[in-house]
SEGU-203237 format. One record per residue: residue number from 1; residue in three letters; x, z, y of N, C-alpha, C in turn. Coordinates in nm, 2 decimals. Each point is the difference from the previous one (the first is absolute). Layout:
N
+-----+-----+--------+--------+--------+--------+--------+--------+--------+--------+--------+
:   i :  aa :    n_X :    n_Z :    n_Y :   ca_X :   ca_Z :   ca_Y :    c_X :    c_Z :    c_Y :
+-----+-----+--------+--------+--------+--------+--------+--------+--------+--------+--------+
: NUM : ALA :      X :      Z :      Y :      X :      Z :      Y :      X :      Z :      Y :
...
+-----+-----+--------+--------+--------+--------+--------+--------+--------+--------+--------+
% end
This chain:
163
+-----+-----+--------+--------+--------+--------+--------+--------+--------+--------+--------+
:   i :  aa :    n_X :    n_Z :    n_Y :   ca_X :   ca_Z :   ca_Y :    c_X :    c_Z :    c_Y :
+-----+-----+--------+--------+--------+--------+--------+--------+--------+--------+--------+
:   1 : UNK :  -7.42 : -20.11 :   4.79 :  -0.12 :   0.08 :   0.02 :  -0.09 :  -0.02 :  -0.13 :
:   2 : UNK :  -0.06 :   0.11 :  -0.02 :  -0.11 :  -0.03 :  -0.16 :  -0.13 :   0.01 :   0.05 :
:   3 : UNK :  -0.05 :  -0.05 :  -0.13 :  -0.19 :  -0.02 :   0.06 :  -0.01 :  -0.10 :   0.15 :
:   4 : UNK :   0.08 :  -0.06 :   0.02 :  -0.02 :  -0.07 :   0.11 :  -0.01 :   0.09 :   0.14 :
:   5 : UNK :  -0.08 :   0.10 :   0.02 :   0.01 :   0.08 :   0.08 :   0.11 :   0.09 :  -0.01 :
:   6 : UNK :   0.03 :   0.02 :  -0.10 :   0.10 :   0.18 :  -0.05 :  -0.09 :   0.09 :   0.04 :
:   7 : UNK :  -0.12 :  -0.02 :   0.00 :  -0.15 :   0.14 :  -0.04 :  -0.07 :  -0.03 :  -0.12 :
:   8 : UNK :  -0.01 :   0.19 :  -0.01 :  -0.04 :   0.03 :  -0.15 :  -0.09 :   0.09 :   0.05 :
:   9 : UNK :  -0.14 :   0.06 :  -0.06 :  -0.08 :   0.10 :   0.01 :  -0.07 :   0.07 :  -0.13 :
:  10 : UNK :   0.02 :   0.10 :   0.01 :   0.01 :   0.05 :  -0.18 :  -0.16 :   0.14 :   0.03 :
:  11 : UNK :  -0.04 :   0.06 :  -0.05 :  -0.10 :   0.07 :  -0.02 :   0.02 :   0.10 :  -0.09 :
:  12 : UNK :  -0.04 :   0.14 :  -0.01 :   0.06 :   0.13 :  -0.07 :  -0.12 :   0.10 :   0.01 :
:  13 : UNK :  -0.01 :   0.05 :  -0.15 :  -0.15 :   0.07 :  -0.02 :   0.08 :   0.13 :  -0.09 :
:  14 : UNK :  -0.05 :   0.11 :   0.07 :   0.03 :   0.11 :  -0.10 :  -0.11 :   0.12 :   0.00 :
:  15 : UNK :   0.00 :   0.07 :  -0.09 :  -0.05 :   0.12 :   0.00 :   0.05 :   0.14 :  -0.07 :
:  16 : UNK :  -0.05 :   0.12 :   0.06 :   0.06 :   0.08 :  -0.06 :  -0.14 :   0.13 :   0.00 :
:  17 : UNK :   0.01 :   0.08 :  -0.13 :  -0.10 :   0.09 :   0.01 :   0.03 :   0.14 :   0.07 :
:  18 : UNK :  -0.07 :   0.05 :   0.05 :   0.04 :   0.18 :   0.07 :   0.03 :   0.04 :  -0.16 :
:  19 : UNK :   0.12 :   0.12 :   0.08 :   0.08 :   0.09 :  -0.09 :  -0.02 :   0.12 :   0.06 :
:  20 : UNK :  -0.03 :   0.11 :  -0.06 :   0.06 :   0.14 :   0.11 :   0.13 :   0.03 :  -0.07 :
:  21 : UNK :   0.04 :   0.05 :   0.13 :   0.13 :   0.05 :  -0.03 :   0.13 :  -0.12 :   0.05 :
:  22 : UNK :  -0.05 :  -0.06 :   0.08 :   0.08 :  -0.11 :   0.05 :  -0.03 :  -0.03 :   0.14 :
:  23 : UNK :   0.14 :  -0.03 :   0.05 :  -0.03 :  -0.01 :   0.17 :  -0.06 :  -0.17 :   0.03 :
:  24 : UNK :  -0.09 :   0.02 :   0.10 :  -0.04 :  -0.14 :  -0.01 :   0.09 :  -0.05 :   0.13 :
:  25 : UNK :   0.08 :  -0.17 :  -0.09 :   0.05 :  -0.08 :   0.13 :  -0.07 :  -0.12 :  -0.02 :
:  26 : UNK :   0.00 :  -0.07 :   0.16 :  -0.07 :  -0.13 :  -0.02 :   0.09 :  -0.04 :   0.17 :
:  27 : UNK :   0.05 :  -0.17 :  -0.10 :   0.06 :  -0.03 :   0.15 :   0.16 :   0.04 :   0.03 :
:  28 : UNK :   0.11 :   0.06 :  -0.10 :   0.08 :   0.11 :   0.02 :  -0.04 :   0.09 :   0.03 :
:  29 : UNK :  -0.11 :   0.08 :   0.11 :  -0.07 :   0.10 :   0.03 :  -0.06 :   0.13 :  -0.05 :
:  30 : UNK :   0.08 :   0.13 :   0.00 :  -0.14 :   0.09 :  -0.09 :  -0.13 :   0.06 :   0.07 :
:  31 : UNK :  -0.05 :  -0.04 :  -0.05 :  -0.19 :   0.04 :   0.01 :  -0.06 :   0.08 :  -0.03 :
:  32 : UNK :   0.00 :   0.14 :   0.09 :  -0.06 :   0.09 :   0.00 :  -0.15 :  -0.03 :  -0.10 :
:  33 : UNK :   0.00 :   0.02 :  -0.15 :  -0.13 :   0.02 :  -0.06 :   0.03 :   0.10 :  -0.12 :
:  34 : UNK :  -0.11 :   0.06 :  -0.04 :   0.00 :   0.07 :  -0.11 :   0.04 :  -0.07 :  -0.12 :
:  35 : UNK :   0.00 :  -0.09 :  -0.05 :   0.05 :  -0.08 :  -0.08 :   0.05 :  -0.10 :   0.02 :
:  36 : UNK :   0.17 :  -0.04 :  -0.08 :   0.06 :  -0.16 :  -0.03 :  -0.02 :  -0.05 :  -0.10 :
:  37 : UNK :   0.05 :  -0.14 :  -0.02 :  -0.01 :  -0.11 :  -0.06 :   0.06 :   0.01 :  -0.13 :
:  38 : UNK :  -0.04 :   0.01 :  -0.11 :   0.07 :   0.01 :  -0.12 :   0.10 :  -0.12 :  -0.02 :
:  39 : UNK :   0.10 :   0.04 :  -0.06 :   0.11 :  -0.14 :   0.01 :   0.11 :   0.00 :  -0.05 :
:  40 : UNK :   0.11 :  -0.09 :  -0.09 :   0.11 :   0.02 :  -0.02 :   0.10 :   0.09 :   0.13 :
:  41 : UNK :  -0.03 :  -0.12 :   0.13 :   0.12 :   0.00 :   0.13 :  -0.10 :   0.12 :   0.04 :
:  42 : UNK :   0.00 :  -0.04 :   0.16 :  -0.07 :   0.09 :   0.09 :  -0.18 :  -0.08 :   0.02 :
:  43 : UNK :   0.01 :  -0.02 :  -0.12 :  -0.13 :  -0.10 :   0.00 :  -0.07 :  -0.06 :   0.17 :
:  44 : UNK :   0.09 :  -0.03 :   0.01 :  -0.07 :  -0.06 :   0.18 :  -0.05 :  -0.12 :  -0.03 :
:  45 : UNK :  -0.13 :  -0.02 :   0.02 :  -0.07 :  -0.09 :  -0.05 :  -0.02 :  -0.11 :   0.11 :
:  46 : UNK :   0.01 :   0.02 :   0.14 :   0.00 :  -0.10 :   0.08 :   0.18 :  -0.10 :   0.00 :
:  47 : UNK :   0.13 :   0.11 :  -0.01 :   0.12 :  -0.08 :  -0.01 :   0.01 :  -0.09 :  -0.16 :
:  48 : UNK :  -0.08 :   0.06 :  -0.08 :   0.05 :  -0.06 :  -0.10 :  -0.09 :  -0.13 :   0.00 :
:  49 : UNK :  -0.12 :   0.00 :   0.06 :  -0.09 :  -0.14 :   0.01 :   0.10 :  -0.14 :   0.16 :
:  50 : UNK :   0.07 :   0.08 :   0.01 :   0.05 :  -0.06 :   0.11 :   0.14 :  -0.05 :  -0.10 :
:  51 : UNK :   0.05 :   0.05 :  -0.07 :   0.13 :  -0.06 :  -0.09 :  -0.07 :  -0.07 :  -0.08 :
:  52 : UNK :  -0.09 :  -0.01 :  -0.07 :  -0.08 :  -0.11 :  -0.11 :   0.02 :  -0.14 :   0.12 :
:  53 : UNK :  -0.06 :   0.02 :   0.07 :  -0.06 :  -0.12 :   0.14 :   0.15 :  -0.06 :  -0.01 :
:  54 : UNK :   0.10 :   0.08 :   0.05 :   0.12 :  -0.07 :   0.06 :   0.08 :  -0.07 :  -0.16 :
:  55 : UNK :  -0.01 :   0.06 :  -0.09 :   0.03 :  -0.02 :  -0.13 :  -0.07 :  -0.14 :  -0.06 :
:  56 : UNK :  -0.06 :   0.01 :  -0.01 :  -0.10 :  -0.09 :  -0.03 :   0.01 :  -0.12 :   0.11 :
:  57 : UNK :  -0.01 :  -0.01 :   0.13 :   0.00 :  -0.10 :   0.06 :   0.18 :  -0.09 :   0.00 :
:  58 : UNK :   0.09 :   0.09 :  -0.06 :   0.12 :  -0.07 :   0.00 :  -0.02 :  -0.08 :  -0.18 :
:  59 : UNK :  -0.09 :   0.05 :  -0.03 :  -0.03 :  -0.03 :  -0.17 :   0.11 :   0.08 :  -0.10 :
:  60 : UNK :   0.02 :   0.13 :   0.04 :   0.12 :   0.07 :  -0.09 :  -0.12 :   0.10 :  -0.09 :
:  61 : UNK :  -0.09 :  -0.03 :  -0.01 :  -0.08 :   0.10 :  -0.10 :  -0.08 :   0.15 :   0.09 :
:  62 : UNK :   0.04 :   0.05 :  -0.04 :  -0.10 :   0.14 :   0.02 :   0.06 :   0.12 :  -0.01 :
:  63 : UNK :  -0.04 :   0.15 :   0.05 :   0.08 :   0.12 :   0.05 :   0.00 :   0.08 :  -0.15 :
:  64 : UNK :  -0.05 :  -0.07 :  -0.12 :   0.05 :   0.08 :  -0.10 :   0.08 :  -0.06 :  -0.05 :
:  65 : UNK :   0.02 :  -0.12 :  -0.01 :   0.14 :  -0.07 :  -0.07 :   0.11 :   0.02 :   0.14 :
:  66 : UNK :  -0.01 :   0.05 :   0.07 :   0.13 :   0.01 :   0.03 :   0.08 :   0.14 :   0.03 :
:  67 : UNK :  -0.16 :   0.12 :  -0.02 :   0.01 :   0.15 :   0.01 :  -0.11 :   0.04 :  -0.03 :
:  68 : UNK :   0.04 :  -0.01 :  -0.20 :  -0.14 :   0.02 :  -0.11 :   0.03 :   0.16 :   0.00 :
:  69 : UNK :  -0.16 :   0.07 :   0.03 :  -0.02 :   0.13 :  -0.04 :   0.07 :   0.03 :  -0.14 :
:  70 : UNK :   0.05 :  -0.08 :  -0.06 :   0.06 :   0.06 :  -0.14 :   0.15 :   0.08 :   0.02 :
:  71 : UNK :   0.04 :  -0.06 :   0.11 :   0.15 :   0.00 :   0.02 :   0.02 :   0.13 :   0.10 :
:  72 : UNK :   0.04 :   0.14 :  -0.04 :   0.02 :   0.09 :   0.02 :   0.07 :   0.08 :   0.15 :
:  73 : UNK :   0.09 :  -0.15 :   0.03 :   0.07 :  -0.03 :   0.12 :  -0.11 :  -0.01 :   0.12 :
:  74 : UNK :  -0.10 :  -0.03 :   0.01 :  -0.12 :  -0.05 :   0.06 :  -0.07 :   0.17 :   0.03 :
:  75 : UNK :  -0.01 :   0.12 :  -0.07 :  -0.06 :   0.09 :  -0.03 :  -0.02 :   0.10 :   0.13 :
:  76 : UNK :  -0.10 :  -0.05 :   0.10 :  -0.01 :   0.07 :   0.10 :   0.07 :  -0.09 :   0.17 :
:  77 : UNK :   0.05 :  -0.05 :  -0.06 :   0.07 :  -0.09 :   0.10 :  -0.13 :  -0.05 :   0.11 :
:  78 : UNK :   0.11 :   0.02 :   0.14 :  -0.09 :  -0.03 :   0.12 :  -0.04 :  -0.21 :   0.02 :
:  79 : UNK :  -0.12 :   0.01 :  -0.02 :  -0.05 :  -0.13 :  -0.01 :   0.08 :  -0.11 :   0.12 :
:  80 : UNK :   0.04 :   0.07 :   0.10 :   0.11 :  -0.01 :   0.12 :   0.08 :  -0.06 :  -0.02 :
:  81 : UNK :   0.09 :   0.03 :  -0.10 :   0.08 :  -0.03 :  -0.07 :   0.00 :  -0.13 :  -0.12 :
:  82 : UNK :  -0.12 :   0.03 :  -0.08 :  -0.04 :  -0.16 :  -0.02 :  -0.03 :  -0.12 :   0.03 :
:  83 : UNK :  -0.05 :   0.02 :   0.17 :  -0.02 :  -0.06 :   0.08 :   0.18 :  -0.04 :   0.03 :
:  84 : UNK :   0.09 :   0.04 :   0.07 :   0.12 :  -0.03 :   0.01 :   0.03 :  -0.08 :  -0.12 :
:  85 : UNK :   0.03 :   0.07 :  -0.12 :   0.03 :  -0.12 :  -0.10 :  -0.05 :  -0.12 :  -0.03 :
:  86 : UNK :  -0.15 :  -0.02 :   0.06 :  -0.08 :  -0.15 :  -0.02 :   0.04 :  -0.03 :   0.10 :
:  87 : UNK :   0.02 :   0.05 :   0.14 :   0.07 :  -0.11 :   0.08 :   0.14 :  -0.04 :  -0.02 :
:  88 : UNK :   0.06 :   0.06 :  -0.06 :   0.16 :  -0.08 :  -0.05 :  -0.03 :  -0.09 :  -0.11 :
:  89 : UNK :  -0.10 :  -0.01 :  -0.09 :  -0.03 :  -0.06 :  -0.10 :  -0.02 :  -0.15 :   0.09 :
:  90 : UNK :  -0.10 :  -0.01 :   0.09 :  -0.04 :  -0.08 :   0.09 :   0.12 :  -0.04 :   0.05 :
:  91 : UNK :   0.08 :   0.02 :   0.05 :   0.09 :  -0.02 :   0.11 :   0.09 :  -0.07 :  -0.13 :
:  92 : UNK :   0.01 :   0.04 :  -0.08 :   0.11 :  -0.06 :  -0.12 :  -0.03 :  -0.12 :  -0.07 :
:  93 : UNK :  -0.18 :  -0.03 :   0.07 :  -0.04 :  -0.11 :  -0.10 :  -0.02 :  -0.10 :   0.15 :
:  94 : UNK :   0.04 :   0.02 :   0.16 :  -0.02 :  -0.05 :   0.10 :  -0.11 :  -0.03 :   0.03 :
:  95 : UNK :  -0.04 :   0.15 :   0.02 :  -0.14 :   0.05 :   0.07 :  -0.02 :   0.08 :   0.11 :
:  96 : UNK :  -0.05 :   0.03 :   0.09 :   0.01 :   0.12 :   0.10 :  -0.17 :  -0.02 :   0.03 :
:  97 : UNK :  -0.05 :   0.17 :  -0.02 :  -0.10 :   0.01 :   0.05 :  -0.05 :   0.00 :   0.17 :
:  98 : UNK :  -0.10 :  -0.05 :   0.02 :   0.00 :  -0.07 :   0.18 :  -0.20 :   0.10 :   0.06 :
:  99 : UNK :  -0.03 :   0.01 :  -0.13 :  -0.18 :   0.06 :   0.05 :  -0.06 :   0.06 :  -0.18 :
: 100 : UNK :  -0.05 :   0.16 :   0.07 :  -0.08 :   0.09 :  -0.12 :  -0.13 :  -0.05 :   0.07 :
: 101 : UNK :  -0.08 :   0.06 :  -0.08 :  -0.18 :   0.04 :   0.03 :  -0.03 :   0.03 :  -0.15 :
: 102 : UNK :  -0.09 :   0.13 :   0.09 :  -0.02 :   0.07 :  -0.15 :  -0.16 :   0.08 :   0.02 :
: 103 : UNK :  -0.03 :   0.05 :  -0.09 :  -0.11 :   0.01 :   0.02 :  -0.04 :   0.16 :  -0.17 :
: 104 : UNK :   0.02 :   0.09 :   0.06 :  -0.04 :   0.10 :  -0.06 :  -0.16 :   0.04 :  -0.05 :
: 105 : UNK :  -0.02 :   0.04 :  -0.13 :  -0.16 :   0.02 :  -0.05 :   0.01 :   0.18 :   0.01 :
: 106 : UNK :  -0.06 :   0.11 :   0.07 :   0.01 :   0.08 :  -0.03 :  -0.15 :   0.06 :   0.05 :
: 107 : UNK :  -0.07 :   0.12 :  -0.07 :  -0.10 :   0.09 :   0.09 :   0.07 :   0.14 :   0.09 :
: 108 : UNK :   0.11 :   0.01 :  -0.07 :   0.08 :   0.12 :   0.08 :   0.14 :  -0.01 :  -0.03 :
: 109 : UNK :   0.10 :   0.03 :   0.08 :  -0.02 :   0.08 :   0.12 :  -0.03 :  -0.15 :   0.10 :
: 110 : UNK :   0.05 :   0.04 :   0.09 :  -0.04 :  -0.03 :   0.16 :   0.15 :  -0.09 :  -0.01 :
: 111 : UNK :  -0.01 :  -0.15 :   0.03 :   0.11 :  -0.06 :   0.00 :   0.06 :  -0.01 :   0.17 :
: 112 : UNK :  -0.06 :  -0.09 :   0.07 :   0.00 :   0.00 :   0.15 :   0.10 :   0.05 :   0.04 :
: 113 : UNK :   0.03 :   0.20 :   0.03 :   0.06 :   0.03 :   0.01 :   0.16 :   0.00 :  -0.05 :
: 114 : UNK :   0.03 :  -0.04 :  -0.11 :   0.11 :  -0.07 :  -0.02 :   0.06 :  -0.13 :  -0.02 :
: 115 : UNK :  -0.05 :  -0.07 :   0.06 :   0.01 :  -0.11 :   0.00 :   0.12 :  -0.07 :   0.08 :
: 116 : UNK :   0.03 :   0.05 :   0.10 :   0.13 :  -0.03 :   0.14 :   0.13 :   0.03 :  -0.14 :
: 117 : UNK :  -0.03 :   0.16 :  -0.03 :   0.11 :   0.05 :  -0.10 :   0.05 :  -0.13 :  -0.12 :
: 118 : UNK :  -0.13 :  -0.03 :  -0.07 :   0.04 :  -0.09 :  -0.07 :   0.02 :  -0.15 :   0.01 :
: 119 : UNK :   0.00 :  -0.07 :   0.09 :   0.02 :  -0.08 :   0.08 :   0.16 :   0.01 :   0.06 :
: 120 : UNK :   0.04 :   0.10 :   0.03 :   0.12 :   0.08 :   0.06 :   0.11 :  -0.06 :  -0.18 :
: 121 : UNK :  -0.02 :   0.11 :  -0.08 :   0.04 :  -0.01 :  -0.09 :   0.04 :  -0.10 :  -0.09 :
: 122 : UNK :  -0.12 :  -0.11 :  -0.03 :  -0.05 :  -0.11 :  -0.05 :   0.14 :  -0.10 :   0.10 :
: 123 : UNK :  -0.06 :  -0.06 :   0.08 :   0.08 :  -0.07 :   0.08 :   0.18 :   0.05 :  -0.03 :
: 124 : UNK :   0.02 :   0.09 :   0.01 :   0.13 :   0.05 :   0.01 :   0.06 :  -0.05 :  -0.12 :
: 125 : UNK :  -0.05 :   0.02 :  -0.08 :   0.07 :  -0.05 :  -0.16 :  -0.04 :  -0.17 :   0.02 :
: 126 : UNK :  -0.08 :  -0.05 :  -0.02 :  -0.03 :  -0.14 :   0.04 :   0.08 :  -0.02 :   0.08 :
: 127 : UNK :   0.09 :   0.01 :   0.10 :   0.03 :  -0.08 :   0.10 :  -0.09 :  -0.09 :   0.08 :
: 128 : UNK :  -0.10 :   0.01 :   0.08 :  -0.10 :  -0.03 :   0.02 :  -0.07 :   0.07 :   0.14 :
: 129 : UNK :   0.00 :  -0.05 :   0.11 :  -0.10 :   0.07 :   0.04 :  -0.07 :   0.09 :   0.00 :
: 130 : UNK :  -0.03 :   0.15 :   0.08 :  -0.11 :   0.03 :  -0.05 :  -0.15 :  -0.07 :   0.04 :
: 131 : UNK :   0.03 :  -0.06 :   0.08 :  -0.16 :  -0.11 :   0.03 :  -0.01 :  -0.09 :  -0.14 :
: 132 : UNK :   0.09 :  -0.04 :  -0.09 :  -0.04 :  -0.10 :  -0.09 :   0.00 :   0.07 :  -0.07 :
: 133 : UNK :  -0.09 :   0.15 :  -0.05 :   0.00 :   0.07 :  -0.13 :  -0.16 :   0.01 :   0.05 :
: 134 : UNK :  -0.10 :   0.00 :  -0.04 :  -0.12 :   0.03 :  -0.01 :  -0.07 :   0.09 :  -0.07 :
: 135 : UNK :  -0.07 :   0.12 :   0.01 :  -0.05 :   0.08 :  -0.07 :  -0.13 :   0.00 :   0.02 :
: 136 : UNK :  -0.09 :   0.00 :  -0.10 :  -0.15 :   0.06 :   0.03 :  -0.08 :   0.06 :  -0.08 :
: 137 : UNK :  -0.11 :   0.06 :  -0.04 :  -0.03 :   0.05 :  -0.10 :  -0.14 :   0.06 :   0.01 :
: 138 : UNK :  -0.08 :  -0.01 :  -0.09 :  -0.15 :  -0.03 :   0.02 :  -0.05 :   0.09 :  -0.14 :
: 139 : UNK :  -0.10 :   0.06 :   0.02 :  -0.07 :   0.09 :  -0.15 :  -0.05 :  -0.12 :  -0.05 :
: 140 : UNK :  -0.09 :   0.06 :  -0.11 :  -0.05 :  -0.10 :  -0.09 :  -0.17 :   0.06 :  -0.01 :
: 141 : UNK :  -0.07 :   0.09 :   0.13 :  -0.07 :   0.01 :   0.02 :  -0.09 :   0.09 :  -0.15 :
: 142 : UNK :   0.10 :   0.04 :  -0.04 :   0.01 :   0.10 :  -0.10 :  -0.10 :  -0.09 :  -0.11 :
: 143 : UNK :   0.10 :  -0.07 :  -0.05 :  -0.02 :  -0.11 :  -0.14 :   0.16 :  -0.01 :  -0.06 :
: 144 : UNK :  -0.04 :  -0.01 :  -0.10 :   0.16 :  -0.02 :  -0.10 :   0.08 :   0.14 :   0.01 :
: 145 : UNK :   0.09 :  -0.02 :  -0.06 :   0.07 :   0.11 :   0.00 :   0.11 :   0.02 :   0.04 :
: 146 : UNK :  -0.03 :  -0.05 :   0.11 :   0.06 :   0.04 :   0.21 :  -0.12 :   0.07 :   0.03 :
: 147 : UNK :  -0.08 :  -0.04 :  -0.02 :  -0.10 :   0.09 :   0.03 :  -0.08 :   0.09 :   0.00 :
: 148 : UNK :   0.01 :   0.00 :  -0.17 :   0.00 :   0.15 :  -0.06 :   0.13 :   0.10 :   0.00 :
: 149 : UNK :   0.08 :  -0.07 :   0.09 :   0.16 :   0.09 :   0.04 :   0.06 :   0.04 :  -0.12 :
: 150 : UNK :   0.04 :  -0.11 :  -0.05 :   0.05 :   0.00 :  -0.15 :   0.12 :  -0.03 :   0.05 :
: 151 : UNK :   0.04 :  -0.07 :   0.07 :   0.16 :  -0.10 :   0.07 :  -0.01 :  -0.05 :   0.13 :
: 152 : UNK :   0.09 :  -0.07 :   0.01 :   0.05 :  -0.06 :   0.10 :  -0.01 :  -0.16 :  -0.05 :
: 153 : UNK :  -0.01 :  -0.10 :   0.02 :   0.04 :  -0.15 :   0.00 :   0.06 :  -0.08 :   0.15 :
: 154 : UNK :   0.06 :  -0.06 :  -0.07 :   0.09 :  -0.10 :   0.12 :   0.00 :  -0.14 :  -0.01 :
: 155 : UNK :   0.00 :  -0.06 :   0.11 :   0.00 :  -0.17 :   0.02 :   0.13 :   0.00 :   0.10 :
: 156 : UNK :   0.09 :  -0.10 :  -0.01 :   0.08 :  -0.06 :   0.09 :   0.03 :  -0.13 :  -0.03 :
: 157 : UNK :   0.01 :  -0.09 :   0.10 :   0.00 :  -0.16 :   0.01 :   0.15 :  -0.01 :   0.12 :
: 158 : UNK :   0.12 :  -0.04 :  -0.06 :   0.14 :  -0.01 :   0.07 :  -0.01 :  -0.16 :   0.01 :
: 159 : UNK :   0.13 :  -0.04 :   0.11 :   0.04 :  -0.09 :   0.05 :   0.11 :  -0.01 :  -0.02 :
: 160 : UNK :   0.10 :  -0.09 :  -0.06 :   0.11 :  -0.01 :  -0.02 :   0.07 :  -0.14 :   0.06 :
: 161 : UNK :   0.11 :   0.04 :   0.05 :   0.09 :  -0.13 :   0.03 :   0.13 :   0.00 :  -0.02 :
: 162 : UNK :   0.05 :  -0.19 :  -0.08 :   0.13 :  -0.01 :  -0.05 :   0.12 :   0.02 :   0.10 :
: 163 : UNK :   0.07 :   0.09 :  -0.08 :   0.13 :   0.04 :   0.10 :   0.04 :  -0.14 :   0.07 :
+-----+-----+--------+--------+--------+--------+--------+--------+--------+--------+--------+
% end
């Protein structure tokens, strides 16, 4: 067993700016808005703060050293799918994800309503629960630039335990 317990808890911050001309996903989920997230992948800004967390809490670095916007292979790629590859990264370094919580910055659209969806999705690639994926997401009471509806920002805080 490692760490004495075999628990690890890691933390993941991302952001991404509105693009027109792009579908917005958050969560695996697409989100009915007039504008997405500008981005190498599918710029999903809540999955990819949730791979930093799980990345980071096994101590293997971060979601551009292991799928850098430079690398052409990456180009549109469903954040979903990132998500799958950080959990075999984990699993290879004898990790398995066990609890998400996340926590979305936006003034529009309307999260709430998709939240089961991405929860649904989220979990499914995790292997996880969908009770142990947490979603929530709060304006910035129109300050910063979540609030001036410039982007999206994301927080997620994972739980990890040795195989």
């Amino acid at each position: 067993m490692r760490d004495g317990l075999g628990l690890r808890i890691g933390t993941g911050f991302d952001v991404h700016p509105f693009a027109d001309g792009r579908a917005l996903v958050l969560g695996g989920v697409a989100v009915e808005h007039e504008r997405g997230l500008a981005g190498h992948s599918d710029a999903d800004v809540l999955t990819h703060a949730i791979c930093d967390a799980l990345l980071g809490a096994a101590a293997l670095g971060d979601i551009g050293r292991h799928f850098p916007d430079s690398d052409p292979a990456f180009r549109g790629i469903s954040s979903l799918e990132l998500l799958r590859r950080t959990v075999a990264l984990l699993s290879a370094a004898g990790w398995r994800p066990l609890q998400v919580d996340t926590c979305l910055l936006a003034e529009a659209p309307r999260i709430a309503p998709h939240v089961p969806a991405m929860r649904r999705a989220l979990a499914a690639v995790l292997g996880i629960p969908e009770d142990a994926v947490g979603i929530k997401a709060t304006t910035t009471e129109g300050l910063g630039f979540a609030g001036r509806e410039e982007g999206i920002a994301a927080y997620a805080v994972v739980l990890l335990e040795a195989r």
